[in-house]
C-alpha positions in Angstrom: 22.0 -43.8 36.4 24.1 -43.4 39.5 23.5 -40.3 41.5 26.8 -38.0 41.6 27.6 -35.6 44.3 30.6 -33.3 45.3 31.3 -35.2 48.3 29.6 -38.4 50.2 30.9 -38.3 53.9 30.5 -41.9 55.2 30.0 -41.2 58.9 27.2 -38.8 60.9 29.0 -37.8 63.7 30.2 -34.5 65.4 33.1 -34.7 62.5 31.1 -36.8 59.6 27.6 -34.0 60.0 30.0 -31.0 60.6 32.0 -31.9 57.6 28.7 -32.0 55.6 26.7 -28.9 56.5 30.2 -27.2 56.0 30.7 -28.4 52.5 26.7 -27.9 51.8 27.4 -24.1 52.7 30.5 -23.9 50.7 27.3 -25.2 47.5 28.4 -28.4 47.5 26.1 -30.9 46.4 26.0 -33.3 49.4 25.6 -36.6 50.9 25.8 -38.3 54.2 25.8 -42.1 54.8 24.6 -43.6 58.3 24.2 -47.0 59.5 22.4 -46.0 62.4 21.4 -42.9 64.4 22.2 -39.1 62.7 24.5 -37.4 65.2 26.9 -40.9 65.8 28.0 -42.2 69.6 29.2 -39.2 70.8 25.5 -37.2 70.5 23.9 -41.2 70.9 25.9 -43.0 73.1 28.7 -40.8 74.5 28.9 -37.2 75.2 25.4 -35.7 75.4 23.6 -38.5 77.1 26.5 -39.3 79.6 26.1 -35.7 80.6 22.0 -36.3 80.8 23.1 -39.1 83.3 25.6 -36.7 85.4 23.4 -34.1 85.4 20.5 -36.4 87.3 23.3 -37.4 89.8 24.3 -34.1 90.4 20.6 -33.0 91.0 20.2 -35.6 93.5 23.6 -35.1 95.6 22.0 -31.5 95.8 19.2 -32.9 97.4 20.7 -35.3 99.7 23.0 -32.9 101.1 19.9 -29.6 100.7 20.6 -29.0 104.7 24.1 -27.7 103.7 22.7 -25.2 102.0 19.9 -24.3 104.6 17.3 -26.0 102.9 14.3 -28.9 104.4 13.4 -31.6 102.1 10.9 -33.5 103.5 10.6 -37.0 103.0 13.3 -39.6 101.5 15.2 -39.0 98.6 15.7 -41.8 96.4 16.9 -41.8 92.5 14.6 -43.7 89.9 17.2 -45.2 88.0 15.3 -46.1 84.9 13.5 -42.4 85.0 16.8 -40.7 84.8 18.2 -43.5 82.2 15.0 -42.8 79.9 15.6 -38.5 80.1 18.9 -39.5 79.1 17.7 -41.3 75.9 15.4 -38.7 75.2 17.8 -35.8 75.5 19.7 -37.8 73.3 16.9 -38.7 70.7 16.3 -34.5 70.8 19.2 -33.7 69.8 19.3 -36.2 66.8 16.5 -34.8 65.7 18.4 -31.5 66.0 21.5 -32.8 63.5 18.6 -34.5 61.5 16.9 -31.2 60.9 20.5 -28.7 60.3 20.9 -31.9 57.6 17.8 -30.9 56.0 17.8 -27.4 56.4 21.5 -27.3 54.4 20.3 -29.5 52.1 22.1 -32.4 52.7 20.9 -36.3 51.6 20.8 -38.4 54.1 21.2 -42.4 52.9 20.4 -44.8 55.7 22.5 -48.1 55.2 26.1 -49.5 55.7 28.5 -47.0 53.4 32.1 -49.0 51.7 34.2 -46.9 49.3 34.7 -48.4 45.7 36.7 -48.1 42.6 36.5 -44.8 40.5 35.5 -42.7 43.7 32.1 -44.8 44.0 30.4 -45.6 47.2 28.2 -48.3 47.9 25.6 -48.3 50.6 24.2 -51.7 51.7 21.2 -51.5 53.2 17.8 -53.0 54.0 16.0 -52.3 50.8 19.2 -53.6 48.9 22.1 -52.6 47.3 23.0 -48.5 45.5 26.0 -47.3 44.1 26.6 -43.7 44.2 29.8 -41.1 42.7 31.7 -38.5 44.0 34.8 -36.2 43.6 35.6 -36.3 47.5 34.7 -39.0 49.9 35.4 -38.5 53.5 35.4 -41.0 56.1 34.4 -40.3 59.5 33.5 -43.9 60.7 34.3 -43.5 64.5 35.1 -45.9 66.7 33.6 -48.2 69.4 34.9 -50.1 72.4 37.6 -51.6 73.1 37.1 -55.5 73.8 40.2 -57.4 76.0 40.7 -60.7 74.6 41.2 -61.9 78.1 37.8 -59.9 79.1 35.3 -60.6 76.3 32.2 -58.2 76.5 28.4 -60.6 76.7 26.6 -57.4 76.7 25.0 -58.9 80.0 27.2 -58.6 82.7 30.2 -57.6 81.3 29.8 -54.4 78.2 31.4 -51.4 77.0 29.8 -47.9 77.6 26.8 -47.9 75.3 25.5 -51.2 77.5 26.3 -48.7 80.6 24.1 -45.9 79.3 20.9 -48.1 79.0 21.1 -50.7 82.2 17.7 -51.7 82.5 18.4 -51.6 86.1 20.9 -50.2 88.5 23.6 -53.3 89.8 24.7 -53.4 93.9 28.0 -53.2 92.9 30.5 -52.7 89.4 33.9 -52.8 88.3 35.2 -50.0 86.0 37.9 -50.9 84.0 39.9 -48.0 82.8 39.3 -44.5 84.3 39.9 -42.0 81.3 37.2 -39.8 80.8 34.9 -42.8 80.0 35.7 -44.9 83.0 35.6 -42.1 85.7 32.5 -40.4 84.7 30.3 -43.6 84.5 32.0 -44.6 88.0 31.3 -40.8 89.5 27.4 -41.6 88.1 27.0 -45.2 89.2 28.5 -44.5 92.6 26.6 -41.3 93.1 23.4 -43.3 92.7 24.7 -45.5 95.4 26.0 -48.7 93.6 29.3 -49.8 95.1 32.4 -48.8 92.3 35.6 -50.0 92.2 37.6 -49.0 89.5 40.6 -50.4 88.1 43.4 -48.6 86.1 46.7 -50.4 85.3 48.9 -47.1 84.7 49.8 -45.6 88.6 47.7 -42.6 87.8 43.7 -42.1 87.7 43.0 -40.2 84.2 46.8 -41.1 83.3 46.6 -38.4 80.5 46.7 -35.7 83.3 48.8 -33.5 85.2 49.9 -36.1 88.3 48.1 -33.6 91.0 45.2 -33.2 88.9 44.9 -37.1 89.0 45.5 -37.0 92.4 43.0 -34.7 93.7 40.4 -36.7 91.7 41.9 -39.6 93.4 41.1 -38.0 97.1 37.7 -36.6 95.8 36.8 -40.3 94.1 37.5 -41.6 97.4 35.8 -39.4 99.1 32.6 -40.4 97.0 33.2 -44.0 98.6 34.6 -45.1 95.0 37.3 -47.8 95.3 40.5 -47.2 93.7 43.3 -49.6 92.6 45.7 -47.9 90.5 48.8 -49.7 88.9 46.1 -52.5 88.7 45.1 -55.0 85.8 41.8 -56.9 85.7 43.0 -60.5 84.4 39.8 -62.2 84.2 36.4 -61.9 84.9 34.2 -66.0 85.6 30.7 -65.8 85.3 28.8 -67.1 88.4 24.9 -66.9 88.0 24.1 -63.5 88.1 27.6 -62.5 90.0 31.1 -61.4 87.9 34.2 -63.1 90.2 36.6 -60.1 88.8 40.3 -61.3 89.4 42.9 -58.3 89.5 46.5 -58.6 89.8 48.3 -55.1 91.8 51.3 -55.0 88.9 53.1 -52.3 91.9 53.0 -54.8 95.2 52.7 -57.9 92.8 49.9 -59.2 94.4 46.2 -60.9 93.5 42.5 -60.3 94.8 39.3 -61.3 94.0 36.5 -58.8 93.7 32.3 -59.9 93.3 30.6 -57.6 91.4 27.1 -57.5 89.5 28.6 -55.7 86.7 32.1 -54.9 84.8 32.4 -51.7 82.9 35.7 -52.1 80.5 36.4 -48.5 79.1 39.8 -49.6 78.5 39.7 -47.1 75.5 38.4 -47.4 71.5 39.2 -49.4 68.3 38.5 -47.2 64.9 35.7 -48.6 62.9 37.6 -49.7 59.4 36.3 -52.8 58.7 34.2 -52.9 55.4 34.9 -49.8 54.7 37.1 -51.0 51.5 40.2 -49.4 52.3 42.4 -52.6 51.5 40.8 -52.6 47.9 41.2 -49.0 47.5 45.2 -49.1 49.0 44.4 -46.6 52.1 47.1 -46.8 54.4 46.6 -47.4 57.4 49.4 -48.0 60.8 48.2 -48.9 64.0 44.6 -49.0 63.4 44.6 -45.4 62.0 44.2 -44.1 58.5 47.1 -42.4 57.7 46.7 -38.4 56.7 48.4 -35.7 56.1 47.7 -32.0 57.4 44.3 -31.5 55.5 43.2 -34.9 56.3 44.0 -36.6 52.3 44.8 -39.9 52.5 47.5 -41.7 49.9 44.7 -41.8 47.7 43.6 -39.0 45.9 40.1 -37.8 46.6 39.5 -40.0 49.8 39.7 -38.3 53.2 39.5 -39.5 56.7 38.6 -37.5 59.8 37.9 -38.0 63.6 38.4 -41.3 65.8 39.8 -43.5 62.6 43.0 -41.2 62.1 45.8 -40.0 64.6 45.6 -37.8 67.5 43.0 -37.2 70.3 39.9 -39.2 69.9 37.4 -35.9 70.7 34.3 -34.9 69.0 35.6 -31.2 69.5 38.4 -31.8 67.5 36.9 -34.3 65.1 34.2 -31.1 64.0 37.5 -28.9 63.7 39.2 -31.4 61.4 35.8 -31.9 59.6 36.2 -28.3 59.0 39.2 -28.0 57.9 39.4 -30.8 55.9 36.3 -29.4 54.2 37.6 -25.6 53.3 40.8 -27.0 51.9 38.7 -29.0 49.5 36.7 -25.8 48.4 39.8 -24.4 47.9 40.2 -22.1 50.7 43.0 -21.7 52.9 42.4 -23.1 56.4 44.9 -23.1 58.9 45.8 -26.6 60.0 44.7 -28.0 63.7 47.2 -26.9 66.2 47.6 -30.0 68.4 49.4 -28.4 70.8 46.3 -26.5 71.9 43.5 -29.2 72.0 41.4 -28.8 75.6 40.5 -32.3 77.2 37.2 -32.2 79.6 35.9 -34.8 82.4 32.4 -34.3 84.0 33.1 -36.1 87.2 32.6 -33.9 90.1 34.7 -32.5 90.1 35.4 -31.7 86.5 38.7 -31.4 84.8 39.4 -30.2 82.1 43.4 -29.1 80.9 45.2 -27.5 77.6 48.9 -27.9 77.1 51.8 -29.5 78.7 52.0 -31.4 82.4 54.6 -30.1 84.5 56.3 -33.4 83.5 56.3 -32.8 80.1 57.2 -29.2 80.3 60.2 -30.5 82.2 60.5 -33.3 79.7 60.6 -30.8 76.8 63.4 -29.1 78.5 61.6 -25.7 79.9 62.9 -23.7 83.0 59.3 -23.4 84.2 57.3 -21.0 86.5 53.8 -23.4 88.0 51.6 -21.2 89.9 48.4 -23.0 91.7 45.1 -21.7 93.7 43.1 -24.0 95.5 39.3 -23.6 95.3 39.3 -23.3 99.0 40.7 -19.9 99.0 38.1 -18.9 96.4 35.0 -17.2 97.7 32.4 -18.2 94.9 33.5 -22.0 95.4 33.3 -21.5 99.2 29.8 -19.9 98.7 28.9 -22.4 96.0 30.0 -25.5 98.6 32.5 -27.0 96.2 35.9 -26.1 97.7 37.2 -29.2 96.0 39.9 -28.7 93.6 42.4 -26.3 92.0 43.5 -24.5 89.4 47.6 -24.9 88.3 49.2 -23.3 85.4 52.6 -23.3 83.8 54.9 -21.0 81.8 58.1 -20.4 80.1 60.4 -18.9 83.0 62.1 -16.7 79.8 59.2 -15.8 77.6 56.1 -15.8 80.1 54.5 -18.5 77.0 51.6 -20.3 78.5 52.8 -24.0 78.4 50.2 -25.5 80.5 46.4 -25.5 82.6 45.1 -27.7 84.8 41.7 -27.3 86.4 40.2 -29.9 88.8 36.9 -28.5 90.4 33.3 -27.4 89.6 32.0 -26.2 86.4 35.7 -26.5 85.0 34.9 -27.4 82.0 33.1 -24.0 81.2 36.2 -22.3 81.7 39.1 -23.6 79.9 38.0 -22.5 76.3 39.6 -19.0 77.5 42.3 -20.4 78.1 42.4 -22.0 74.4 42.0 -18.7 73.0 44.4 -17.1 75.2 47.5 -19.7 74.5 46.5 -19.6 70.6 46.9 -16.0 70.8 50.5 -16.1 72.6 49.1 -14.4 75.8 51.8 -14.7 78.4 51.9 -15.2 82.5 52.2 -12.0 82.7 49.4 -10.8 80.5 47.0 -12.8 82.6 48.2 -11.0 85.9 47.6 -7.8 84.4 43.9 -8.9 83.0 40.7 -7.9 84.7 39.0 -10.6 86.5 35.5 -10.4 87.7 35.2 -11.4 91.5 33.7 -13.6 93.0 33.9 -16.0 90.4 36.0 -19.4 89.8 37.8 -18.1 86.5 39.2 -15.5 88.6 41.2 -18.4 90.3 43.3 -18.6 87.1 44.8 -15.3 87.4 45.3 -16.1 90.8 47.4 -19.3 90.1 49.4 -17.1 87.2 50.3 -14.6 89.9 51.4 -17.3 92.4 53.5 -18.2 89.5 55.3 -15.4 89.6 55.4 -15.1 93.5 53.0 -12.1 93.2 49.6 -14.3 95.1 47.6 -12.0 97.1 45.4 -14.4 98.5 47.3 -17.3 99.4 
């Protein structure tokens, strides 16, 4: 007799595991089918373990430049690469365990094997001991997605690999060429380059981290280049020849129209992410699907009813914060509650280079774009004390609003430890705090979130310390 449950979610990742605890606490009965590691690439192979590796590079810039800072280290400093590679796996193997033991704790089943969606709301897992069929009123999918392969750059997994090859080098190359430089590319150029292997990194759109404000892109672009990383923007890599262990990496400059060579050990492509639909059955079941996304509507239902798709495999930013709040809402909706439906508007973005960005809202170019009279106020870190004290005067904090209603339309933050202060920010738009409103807020001093009341009040021509 087939086992029947509530809901299957095919997928363990920071949307499929959220989606299942949520459901287990709303007493459903509950499974979740995984084809490899509980917790998906992001917790395996993306955002925790890329952090483990940024974190050792920050530790050892520290220490290279301890004299700044009044402090003696005696003796040479050197990084073990495949030390700081293996804490990363095991950071990431912890916290695994960690979504392996919430799983259990909600009562959730976990079934190992390969998960494809049948008729009559069946699922069939394919695994090593063999085939199981198993029923449910709800099925979401939250398959993720993996690297994207250019046909005119194939991946060998050797010398030229997507990010999950670049988390687990078994040693560190001379030298690399990073395709792409979203959040992917940049951070895994900021590590490699940190640890002293020559970077160059490659992005064909005339901006670094193109889904920024231009200044924010900018800045990184000085700071990158400041960190001895090579930067060709406006630049395509057109093919990459194999050469014993040497990548000849040929890149054509789309701006000046021109053609270089580059020798490299290694080439990074993080030229972005293909969802993970095949053999999944969606073409069987009639799931639409445009553009390589499952097609949903505002609670995440697909065309057909009972099937559900959340995360990397349907439109809209591919983030593991907002795939767990789509998870979520997707969930309550099907327990019959009343969830309100994800504002994309207000979705933060976050990249651990140093120095971090992170950003929430409209560019100054799409604020324009959208036809606001707009108000941009900006602080540089280099008139803040706590950054001065803290040695990381690098960066800047820019914020726009609604000349009329004082509505915050847009932040921008380039500098350090960033990315621990735009969630205030979140809360603050989503609760219609205006320009003014920030002004007229507290802030503690010295600290680097003060530097966002600072830019508001330079936005309104009111900056005391600029």
């Amino acid at each position: 007799m087939e086992q029947k449950y509530d809901l299957i979610v095919i997928g363990s990742g920071p949307g499929g595991y959220v989606a299942a605890i949520r459901a287990a606490q709303l007493n459903m009965k509950v499974a979740i089918v995984e084809r490899a590691e509980l917790g998906g690439i992001c917790l395996n192979w993306g955002c925790i373990p890329t952090k483990a590796l940024l974190k050792s590079a920050q530790v050892f810039n520290y220490l290279r430049h301890a004299a700044d800072y009044g402090v003696a280290v005696n003796g040479e400093v050197v990084p073990d690469f495949e030390a700081i590679v293996k804490r990363s796996r095991n950071v990431a193997e912890q916290m695994s365990k960690g979504v392996q033991f919430l799983l259990k704790k909600n009562k959730v089943d976990v079934i190992a094997g390969m998960g494809r969606i049948v008729k009559d709301k069946k699922v069939l897992v394919m695994s090593e001991e063999g085939m199981n069929t198993y029923t449910a009123d709800h099925i979401i999918l939250a398959t993720g997605a993996r690297s994207r392969e250019l046909p005119n750059v194939p991946q060998d997994g050797v010398h030229v690999f997507g990010y999950r090859i670049a988390l687990s080098l078994p040693k560190q190359p001379k030298s690399m060429v990073v395709m792409g430089s979203g959040a992917i590319g940049s951070e895994l150029a900021y590590f490699y380059a940190s640890l002293g292997t020559q970077v160059t990194i490659v992005e064909f759109l005339p901006n670094l981290v193109p889904l920024e404000d231009e200044e924010i892109s900018k800045q990184l672009e000085r700071s990158f280049r400041k960190a001895g990383i090579k930067v060709m923007t406006s630049s395509a890599v057109e093919k990459v020849d194999i050469e014993g262990d040497m990548c000849r990496v040929f890149i054509h400059d789309t701006k000046k129209d021109t053609r270089c060579e580059i020798e490299a050990e290694a080439v990074l492509s993080a030229v972005g992410i293909t969802s993970n639909l095949e053999g999944l059955g969606l073409e069987e079941y009639g799931i639409a699907v445009e553009r390589g996304k499952v097609l949903v509507d505002e609670y995440y239902r697909t065309n057909c009813e009972g099937i559900y798709a959340i995360g990397d495999i349907v439109p809209g930013p591919a983030l593991a914060h907002v795939a767990s709040h789509e998870a979520l809402v997707c969930v309550e909706k099907i327990a019959g509650l009343t969830p309100k439906p994800v504002d994309y508007g207000n979705i933060p973005g976050c990249t651990y280079t140093t120095p971090e960005i992170a950003s929430v809202g409209m560019s100054e170019k799409k604020a324009v774009e959208a036809g606001y009279d707009i108000l941009v106020g900006k602080f540089p870190f280099t008139a803040s004390g706590k950054a001065t004290a803290a040695g990381a005067r690098d960066g800047m904090v820019k914020v726009i609003f609604d000349k009329q209603t004082g509505k915050w339309l847009g932040c921008h933050l380039i500098g350090d430890n960033v990315t621990e202060m735009i969630s205030g920010v979140v809360l603050a738009r989503a609760q219609g705090v205006t320009g003014r409103d920030v002004i007229e807020a507290v802030h503690p001093h010295p600290t680097m979130s003060e530097a966002i009341m600072e830019a508001a009040a330079a936005a309104y021509g009111e900056a005391v310390h600029l």
